[in-house]
DOSE-58138 format. One line per 5 residues: number of its first residue (from 1); for each residue x, z, y of N, C-alpha, C. Coordinates in pm, 1 decimal. Atoms other than C-alpha are relative to their C-alpha. Layout:
! DOSE-58138
NUM> X,Z,Y,X,Z,Y,X,Z,Y; ... $
//
This chain:
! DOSE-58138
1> -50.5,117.3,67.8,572.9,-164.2,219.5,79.8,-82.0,100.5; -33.6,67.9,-127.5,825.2,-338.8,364.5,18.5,-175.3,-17.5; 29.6,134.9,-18.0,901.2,-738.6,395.3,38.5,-63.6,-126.6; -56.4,40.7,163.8,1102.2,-741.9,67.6,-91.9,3.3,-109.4; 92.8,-37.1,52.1,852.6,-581.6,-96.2,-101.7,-88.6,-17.7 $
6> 97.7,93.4,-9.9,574.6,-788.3,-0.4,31.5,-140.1,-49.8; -19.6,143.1,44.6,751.7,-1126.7,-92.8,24.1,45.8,-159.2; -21.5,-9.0,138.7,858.4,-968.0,-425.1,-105.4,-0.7,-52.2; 99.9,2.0,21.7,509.0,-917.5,-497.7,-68.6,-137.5,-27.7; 19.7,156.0,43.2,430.5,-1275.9,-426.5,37.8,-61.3,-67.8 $
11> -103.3,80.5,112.4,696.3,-1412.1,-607.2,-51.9,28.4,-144.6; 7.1,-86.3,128.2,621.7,-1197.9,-908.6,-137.3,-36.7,-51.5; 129.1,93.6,25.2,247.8,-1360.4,-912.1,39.2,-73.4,-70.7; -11.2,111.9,86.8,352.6,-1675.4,-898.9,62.0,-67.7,-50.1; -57.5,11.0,135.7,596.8,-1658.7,-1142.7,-87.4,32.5,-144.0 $
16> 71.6,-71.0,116.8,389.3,-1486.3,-1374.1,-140.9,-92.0,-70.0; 31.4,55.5,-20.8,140.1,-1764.0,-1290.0,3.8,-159.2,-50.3; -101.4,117.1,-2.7,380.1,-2062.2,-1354.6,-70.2,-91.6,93.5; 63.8,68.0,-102.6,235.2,-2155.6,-1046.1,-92.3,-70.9,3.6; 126.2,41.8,-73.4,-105.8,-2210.5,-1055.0,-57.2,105.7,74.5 $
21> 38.9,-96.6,-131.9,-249.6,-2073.8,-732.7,-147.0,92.2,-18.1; 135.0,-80.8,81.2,-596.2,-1943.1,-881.5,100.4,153.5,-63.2; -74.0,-107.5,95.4,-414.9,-1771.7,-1182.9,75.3,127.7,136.6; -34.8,-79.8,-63.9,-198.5,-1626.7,-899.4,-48.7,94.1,108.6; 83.9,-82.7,-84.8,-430.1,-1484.2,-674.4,-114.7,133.8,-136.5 $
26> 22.6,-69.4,120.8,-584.3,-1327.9,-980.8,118.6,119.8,-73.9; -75.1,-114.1,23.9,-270.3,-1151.9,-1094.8,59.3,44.9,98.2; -9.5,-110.3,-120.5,-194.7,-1028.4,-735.3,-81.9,62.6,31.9; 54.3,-101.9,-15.7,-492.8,-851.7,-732.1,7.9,131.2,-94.6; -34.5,-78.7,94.5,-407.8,-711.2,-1053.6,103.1,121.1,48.7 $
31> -105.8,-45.9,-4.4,-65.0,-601.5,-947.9,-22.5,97.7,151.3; 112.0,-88.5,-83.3,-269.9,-489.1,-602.6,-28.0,124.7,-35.8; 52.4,-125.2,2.8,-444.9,-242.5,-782.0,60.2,88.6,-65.1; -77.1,-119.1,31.6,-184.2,-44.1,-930.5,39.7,66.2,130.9; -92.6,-32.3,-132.6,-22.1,30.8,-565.0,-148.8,143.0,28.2 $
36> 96.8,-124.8,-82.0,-215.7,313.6,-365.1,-31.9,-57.1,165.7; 31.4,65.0,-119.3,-419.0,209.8,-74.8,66.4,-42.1,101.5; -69.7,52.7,-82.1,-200.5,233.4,167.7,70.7,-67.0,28.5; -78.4,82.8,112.8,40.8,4.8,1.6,-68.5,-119.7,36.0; 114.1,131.6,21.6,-262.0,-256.3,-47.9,8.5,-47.1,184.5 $
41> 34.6,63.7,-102.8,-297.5,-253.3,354.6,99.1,-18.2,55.3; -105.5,113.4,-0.8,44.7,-339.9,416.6,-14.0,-71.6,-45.5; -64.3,175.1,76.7,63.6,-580.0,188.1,-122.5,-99.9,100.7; 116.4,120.8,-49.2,-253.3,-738.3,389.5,40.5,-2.1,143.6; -73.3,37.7,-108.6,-77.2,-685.6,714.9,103.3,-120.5,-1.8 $
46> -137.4,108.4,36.7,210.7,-893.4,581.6,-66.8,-102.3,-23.7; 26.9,157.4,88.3,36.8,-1149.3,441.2,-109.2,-69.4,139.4; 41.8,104.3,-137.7,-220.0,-1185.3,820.4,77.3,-60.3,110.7; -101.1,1.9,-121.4,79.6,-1157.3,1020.1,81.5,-166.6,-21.2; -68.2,118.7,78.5,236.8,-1470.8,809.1,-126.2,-122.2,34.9 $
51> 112.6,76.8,-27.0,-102.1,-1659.9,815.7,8.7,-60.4,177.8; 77.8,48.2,-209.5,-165.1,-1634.6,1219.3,185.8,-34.3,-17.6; -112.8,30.3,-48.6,250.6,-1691.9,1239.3,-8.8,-160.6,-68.4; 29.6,96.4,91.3,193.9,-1999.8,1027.2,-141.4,-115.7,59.2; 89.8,94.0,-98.5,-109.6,-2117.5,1262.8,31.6,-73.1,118.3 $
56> -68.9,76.4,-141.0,61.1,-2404.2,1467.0,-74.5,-133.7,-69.2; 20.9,123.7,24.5,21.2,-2772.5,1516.5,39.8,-102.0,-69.4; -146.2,82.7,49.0,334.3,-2920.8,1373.8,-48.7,48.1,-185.4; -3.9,15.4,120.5,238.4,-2705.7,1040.4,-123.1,-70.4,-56.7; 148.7,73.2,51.1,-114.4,-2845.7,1008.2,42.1,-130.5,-14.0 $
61> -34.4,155.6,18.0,24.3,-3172.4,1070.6,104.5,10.2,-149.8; -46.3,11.4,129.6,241.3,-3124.7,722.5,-100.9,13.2,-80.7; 111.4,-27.3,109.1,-60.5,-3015.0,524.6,-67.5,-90.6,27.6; 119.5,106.8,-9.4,-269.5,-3311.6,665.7,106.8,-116.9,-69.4; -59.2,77.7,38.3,-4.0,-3542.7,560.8,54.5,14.1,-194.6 $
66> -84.6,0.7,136.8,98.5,-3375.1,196.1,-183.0,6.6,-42.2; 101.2,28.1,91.4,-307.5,-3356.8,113.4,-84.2,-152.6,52.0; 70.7,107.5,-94.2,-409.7,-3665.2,320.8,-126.2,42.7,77.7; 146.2,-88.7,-73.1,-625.5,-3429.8,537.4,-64.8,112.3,-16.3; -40.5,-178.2,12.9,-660.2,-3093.3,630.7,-128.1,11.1,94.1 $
71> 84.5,-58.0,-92.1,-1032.1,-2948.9,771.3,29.4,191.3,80.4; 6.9,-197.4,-12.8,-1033.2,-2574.2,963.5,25.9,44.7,-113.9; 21.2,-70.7,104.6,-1106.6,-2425.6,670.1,130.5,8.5,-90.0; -122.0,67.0,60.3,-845.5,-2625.6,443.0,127.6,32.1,37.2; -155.9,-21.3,-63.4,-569.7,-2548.9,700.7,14.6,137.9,-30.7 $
76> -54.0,-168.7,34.6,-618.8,-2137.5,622.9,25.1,-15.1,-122.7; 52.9,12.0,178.4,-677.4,-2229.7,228.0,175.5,-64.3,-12.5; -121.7,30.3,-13.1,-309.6,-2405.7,309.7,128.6,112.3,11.7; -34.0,-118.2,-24.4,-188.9,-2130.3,487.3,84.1,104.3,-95.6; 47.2,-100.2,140.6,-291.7,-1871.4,201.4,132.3,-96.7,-124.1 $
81> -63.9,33.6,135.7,-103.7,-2106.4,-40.5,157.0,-11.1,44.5; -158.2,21.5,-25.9,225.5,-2170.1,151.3,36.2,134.8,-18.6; -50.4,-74.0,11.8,259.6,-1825.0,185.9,71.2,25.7,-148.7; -13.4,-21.8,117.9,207.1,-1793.9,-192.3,143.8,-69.2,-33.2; -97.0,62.1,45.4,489.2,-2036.1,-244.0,147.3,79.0,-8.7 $
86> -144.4,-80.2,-57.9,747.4,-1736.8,-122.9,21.3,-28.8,88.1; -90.2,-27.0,-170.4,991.7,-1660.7,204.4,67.2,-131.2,2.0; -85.2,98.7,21.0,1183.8,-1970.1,103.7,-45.0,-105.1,58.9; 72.2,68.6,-23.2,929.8,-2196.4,110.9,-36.4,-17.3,148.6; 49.5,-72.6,-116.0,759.8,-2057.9,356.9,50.6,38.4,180.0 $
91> -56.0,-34.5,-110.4,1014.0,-1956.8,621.6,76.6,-137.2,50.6; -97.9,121.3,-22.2,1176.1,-2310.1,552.3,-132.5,-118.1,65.6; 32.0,91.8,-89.1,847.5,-2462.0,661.2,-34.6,17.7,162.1; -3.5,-64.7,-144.7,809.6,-2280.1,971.0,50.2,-28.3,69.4; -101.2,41.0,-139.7,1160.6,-2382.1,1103.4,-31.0,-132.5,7.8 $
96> -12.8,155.0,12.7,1114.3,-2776.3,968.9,-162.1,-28.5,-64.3; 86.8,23.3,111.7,738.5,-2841.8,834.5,20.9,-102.7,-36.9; -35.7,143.2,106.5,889.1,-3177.5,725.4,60.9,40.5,-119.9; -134.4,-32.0,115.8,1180.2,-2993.4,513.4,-130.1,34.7,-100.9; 85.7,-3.6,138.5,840.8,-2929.9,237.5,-1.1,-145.1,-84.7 $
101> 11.2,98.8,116.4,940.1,-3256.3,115.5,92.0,4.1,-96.5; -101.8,-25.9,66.4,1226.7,-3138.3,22.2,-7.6,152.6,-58.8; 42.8,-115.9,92.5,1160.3,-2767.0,-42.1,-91.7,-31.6,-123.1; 129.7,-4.3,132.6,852.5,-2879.8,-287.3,25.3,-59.5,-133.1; -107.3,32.9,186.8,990.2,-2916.8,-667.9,-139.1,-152.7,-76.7 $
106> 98.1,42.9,47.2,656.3,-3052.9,-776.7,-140.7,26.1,114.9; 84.5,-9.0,-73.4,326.6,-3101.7,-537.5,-109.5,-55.8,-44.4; 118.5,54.2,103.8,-8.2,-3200.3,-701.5,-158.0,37.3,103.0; 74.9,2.7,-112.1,-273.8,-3256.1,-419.5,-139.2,55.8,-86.2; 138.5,-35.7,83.9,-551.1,-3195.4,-687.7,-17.0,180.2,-5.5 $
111> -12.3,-125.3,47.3,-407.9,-2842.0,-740.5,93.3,85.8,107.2; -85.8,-73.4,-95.4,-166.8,-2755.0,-483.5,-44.4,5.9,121.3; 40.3,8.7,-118.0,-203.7,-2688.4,-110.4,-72.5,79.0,59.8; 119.9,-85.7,5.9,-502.4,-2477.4,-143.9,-55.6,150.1,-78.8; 14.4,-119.1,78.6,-538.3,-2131.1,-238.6,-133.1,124.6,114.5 $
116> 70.2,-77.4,-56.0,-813.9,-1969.5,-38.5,-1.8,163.5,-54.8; 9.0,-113.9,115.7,-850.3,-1691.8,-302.3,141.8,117.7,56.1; -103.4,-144.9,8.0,-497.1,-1520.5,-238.9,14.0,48.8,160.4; 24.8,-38.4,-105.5,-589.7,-1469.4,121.8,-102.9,133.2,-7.9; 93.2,-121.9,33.7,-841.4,-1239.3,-51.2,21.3,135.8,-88.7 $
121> -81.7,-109.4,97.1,-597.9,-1077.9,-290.3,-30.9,165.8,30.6; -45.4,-177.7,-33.9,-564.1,-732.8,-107.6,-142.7,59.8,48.4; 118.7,-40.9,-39.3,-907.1,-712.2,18.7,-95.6,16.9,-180.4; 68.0,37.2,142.3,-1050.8,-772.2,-370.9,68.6,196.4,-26.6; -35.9,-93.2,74.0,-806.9,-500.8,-430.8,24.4,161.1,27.7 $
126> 56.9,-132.6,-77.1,-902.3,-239.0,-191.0,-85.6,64.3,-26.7; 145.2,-24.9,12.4,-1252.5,-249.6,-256.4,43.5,74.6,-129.8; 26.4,-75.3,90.4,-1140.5,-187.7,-601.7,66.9,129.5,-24.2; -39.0,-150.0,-52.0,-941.0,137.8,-504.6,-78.1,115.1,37.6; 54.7,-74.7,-111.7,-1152.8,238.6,-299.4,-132.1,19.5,-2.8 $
131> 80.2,39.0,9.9,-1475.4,112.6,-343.5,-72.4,-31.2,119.6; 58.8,24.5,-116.7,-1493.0,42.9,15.2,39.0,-111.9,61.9; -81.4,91.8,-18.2,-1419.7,-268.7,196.1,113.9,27.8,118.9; -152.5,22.3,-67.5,-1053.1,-360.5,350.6,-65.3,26.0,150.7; -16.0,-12.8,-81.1,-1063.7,-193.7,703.3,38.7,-58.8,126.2 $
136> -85.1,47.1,-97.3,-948.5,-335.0,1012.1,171.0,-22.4,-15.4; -155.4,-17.3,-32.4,-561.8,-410.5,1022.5,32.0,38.9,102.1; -52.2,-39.5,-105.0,-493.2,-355.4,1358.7,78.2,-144.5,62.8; -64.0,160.7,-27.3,-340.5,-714.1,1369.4,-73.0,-34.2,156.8; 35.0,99.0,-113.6,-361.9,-933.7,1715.5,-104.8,-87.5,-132.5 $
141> 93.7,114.8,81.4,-685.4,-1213.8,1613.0,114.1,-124.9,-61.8; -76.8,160.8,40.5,-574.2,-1552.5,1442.3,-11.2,-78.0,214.0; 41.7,60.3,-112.3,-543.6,-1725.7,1792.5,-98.9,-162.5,11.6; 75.3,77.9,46.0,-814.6,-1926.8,1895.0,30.8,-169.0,-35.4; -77.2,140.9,49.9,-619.3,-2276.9,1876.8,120.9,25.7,-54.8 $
146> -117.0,-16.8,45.8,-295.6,-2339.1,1675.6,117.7,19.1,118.3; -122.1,-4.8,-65.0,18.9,-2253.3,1838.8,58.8,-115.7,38.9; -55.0,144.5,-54.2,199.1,-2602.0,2005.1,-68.0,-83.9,55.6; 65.3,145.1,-19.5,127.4,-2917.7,2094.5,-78.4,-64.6,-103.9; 22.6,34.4,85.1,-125.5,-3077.4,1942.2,-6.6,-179.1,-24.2 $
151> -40.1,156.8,52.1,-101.2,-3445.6,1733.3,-119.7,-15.8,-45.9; 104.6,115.1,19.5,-300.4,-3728.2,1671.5,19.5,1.0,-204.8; -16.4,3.9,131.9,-370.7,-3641.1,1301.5,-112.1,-165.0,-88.7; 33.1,141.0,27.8,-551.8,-3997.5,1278.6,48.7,-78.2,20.2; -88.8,122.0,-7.0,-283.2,-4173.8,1364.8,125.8,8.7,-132.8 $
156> -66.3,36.7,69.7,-80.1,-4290.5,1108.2,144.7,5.6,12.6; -99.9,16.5,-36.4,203.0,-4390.1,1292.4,61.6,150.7,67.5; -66.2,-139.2,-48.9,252.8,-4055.9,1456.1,29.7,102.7,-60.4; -34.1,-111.5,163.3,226.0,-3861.9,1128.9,143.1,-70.9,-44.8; -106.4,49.2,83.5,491.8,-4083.8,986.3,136.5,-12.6,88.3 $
161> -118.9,-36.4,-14.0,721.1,-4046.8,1264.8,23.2,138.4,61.3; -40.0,-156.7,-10.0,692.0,-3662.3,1348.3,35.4,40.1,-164.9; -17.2,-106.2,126.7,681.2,-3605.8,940.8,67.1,-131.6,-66.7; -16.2,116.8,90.4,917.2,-3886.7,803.4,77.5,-20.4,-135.6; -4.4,-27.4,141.5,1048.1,-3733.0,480.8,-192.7,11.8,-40.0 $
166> 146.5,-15.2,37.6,724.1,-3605.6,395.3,-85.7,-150.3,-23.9; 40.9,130.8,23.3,559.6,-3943.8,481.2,33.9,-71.0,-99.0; -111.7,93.5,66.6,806.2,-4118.9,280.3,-33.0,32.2,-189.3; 25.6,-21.0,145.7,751.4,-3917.1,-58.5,-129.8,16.2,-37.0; 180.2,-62.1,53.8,354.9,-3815.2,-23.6,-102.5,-155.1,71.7 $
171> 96.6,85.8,-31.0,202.3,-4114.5,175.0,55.0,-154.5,20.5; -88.7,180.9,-18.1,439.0,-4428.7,177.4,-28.0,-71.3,-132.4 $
//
């Protein structure tokens, strides 16, 4: 599977979805288990490789600012959902994590942000291939701290001037 592949897949969720992130982790396992194993563990390469590339300081600091606060946990459950959002999204918050104030059409802190579930997509849909669980990838670990410098996510003032679109439409 290659990179096209794998985002078409996403996309094709959560379109199918109309973007709720549940629903969509639900019909990517669906669409999962038609593929043939090997298939399934690309697609879960692609999607850890995105995760740990996606584990920095700068992006946590956007997700603490668009849900008003982001724990460990919360920041992979973030993660998991930006990916979901597509390459667009996704690759656009990577270069700018401010530009999600402007990439994000609609953002709904109750419902958005958080998708733990489609981090589990390919593993759900191994087991059910296979009946065995998802293998090793071969992946480098998540590293043990985020990638960058890290920020004062209790300061106010420093959120609002490293993220000052963002600030401006989610916490001003």
């Amino acid at each position: 599977m290659d990179e096209t592949e794998f985002w078409g897949l996403v996309d094709s969720a959560r379109e199918a979805a109309d973007g709720d992130p549940e629903d969509q982790s639900d019909l990517l396992v669906e669409q999962l288990s038609q593929l043939d194993p090997d298939a399934v563990l690309d697609f879960a390469r692609h999607f850890e490789a995105r995760s740990n590339r996606a584990y920095r300081w700068d992006v946590w600091g956007a997700a603490w600012v668009l849900l008003g606060g982001v724990s460990d946990d919360a920041f992979e459950a973030f993660r998991y959902w930006l990916i979901g959002q597509g390459r667009e999204i996704f690759e656009g918050a990577l270069h700018d994590p401010d530009a999600l104030a402007d990439l994000l059409e609609d953002f709904d802190e109750q419902v958005d942000g958080d998708c733990e579930d489609l981090g589990y997509a390919a593993d759900e849909a191994y087991e059910r291939l296979t009946g065995a669980p998802l293998p090793e990838l071969g992946l480098s670990p998540t590293p043990r701290e985020p990638i960058g410098e890290p920020l004062d996510f209790e300061s106010e003032a420093v959120l609002a001037e490293r993220y000052p679109r963002l600030w401006e439409r989610f916490r001003a």
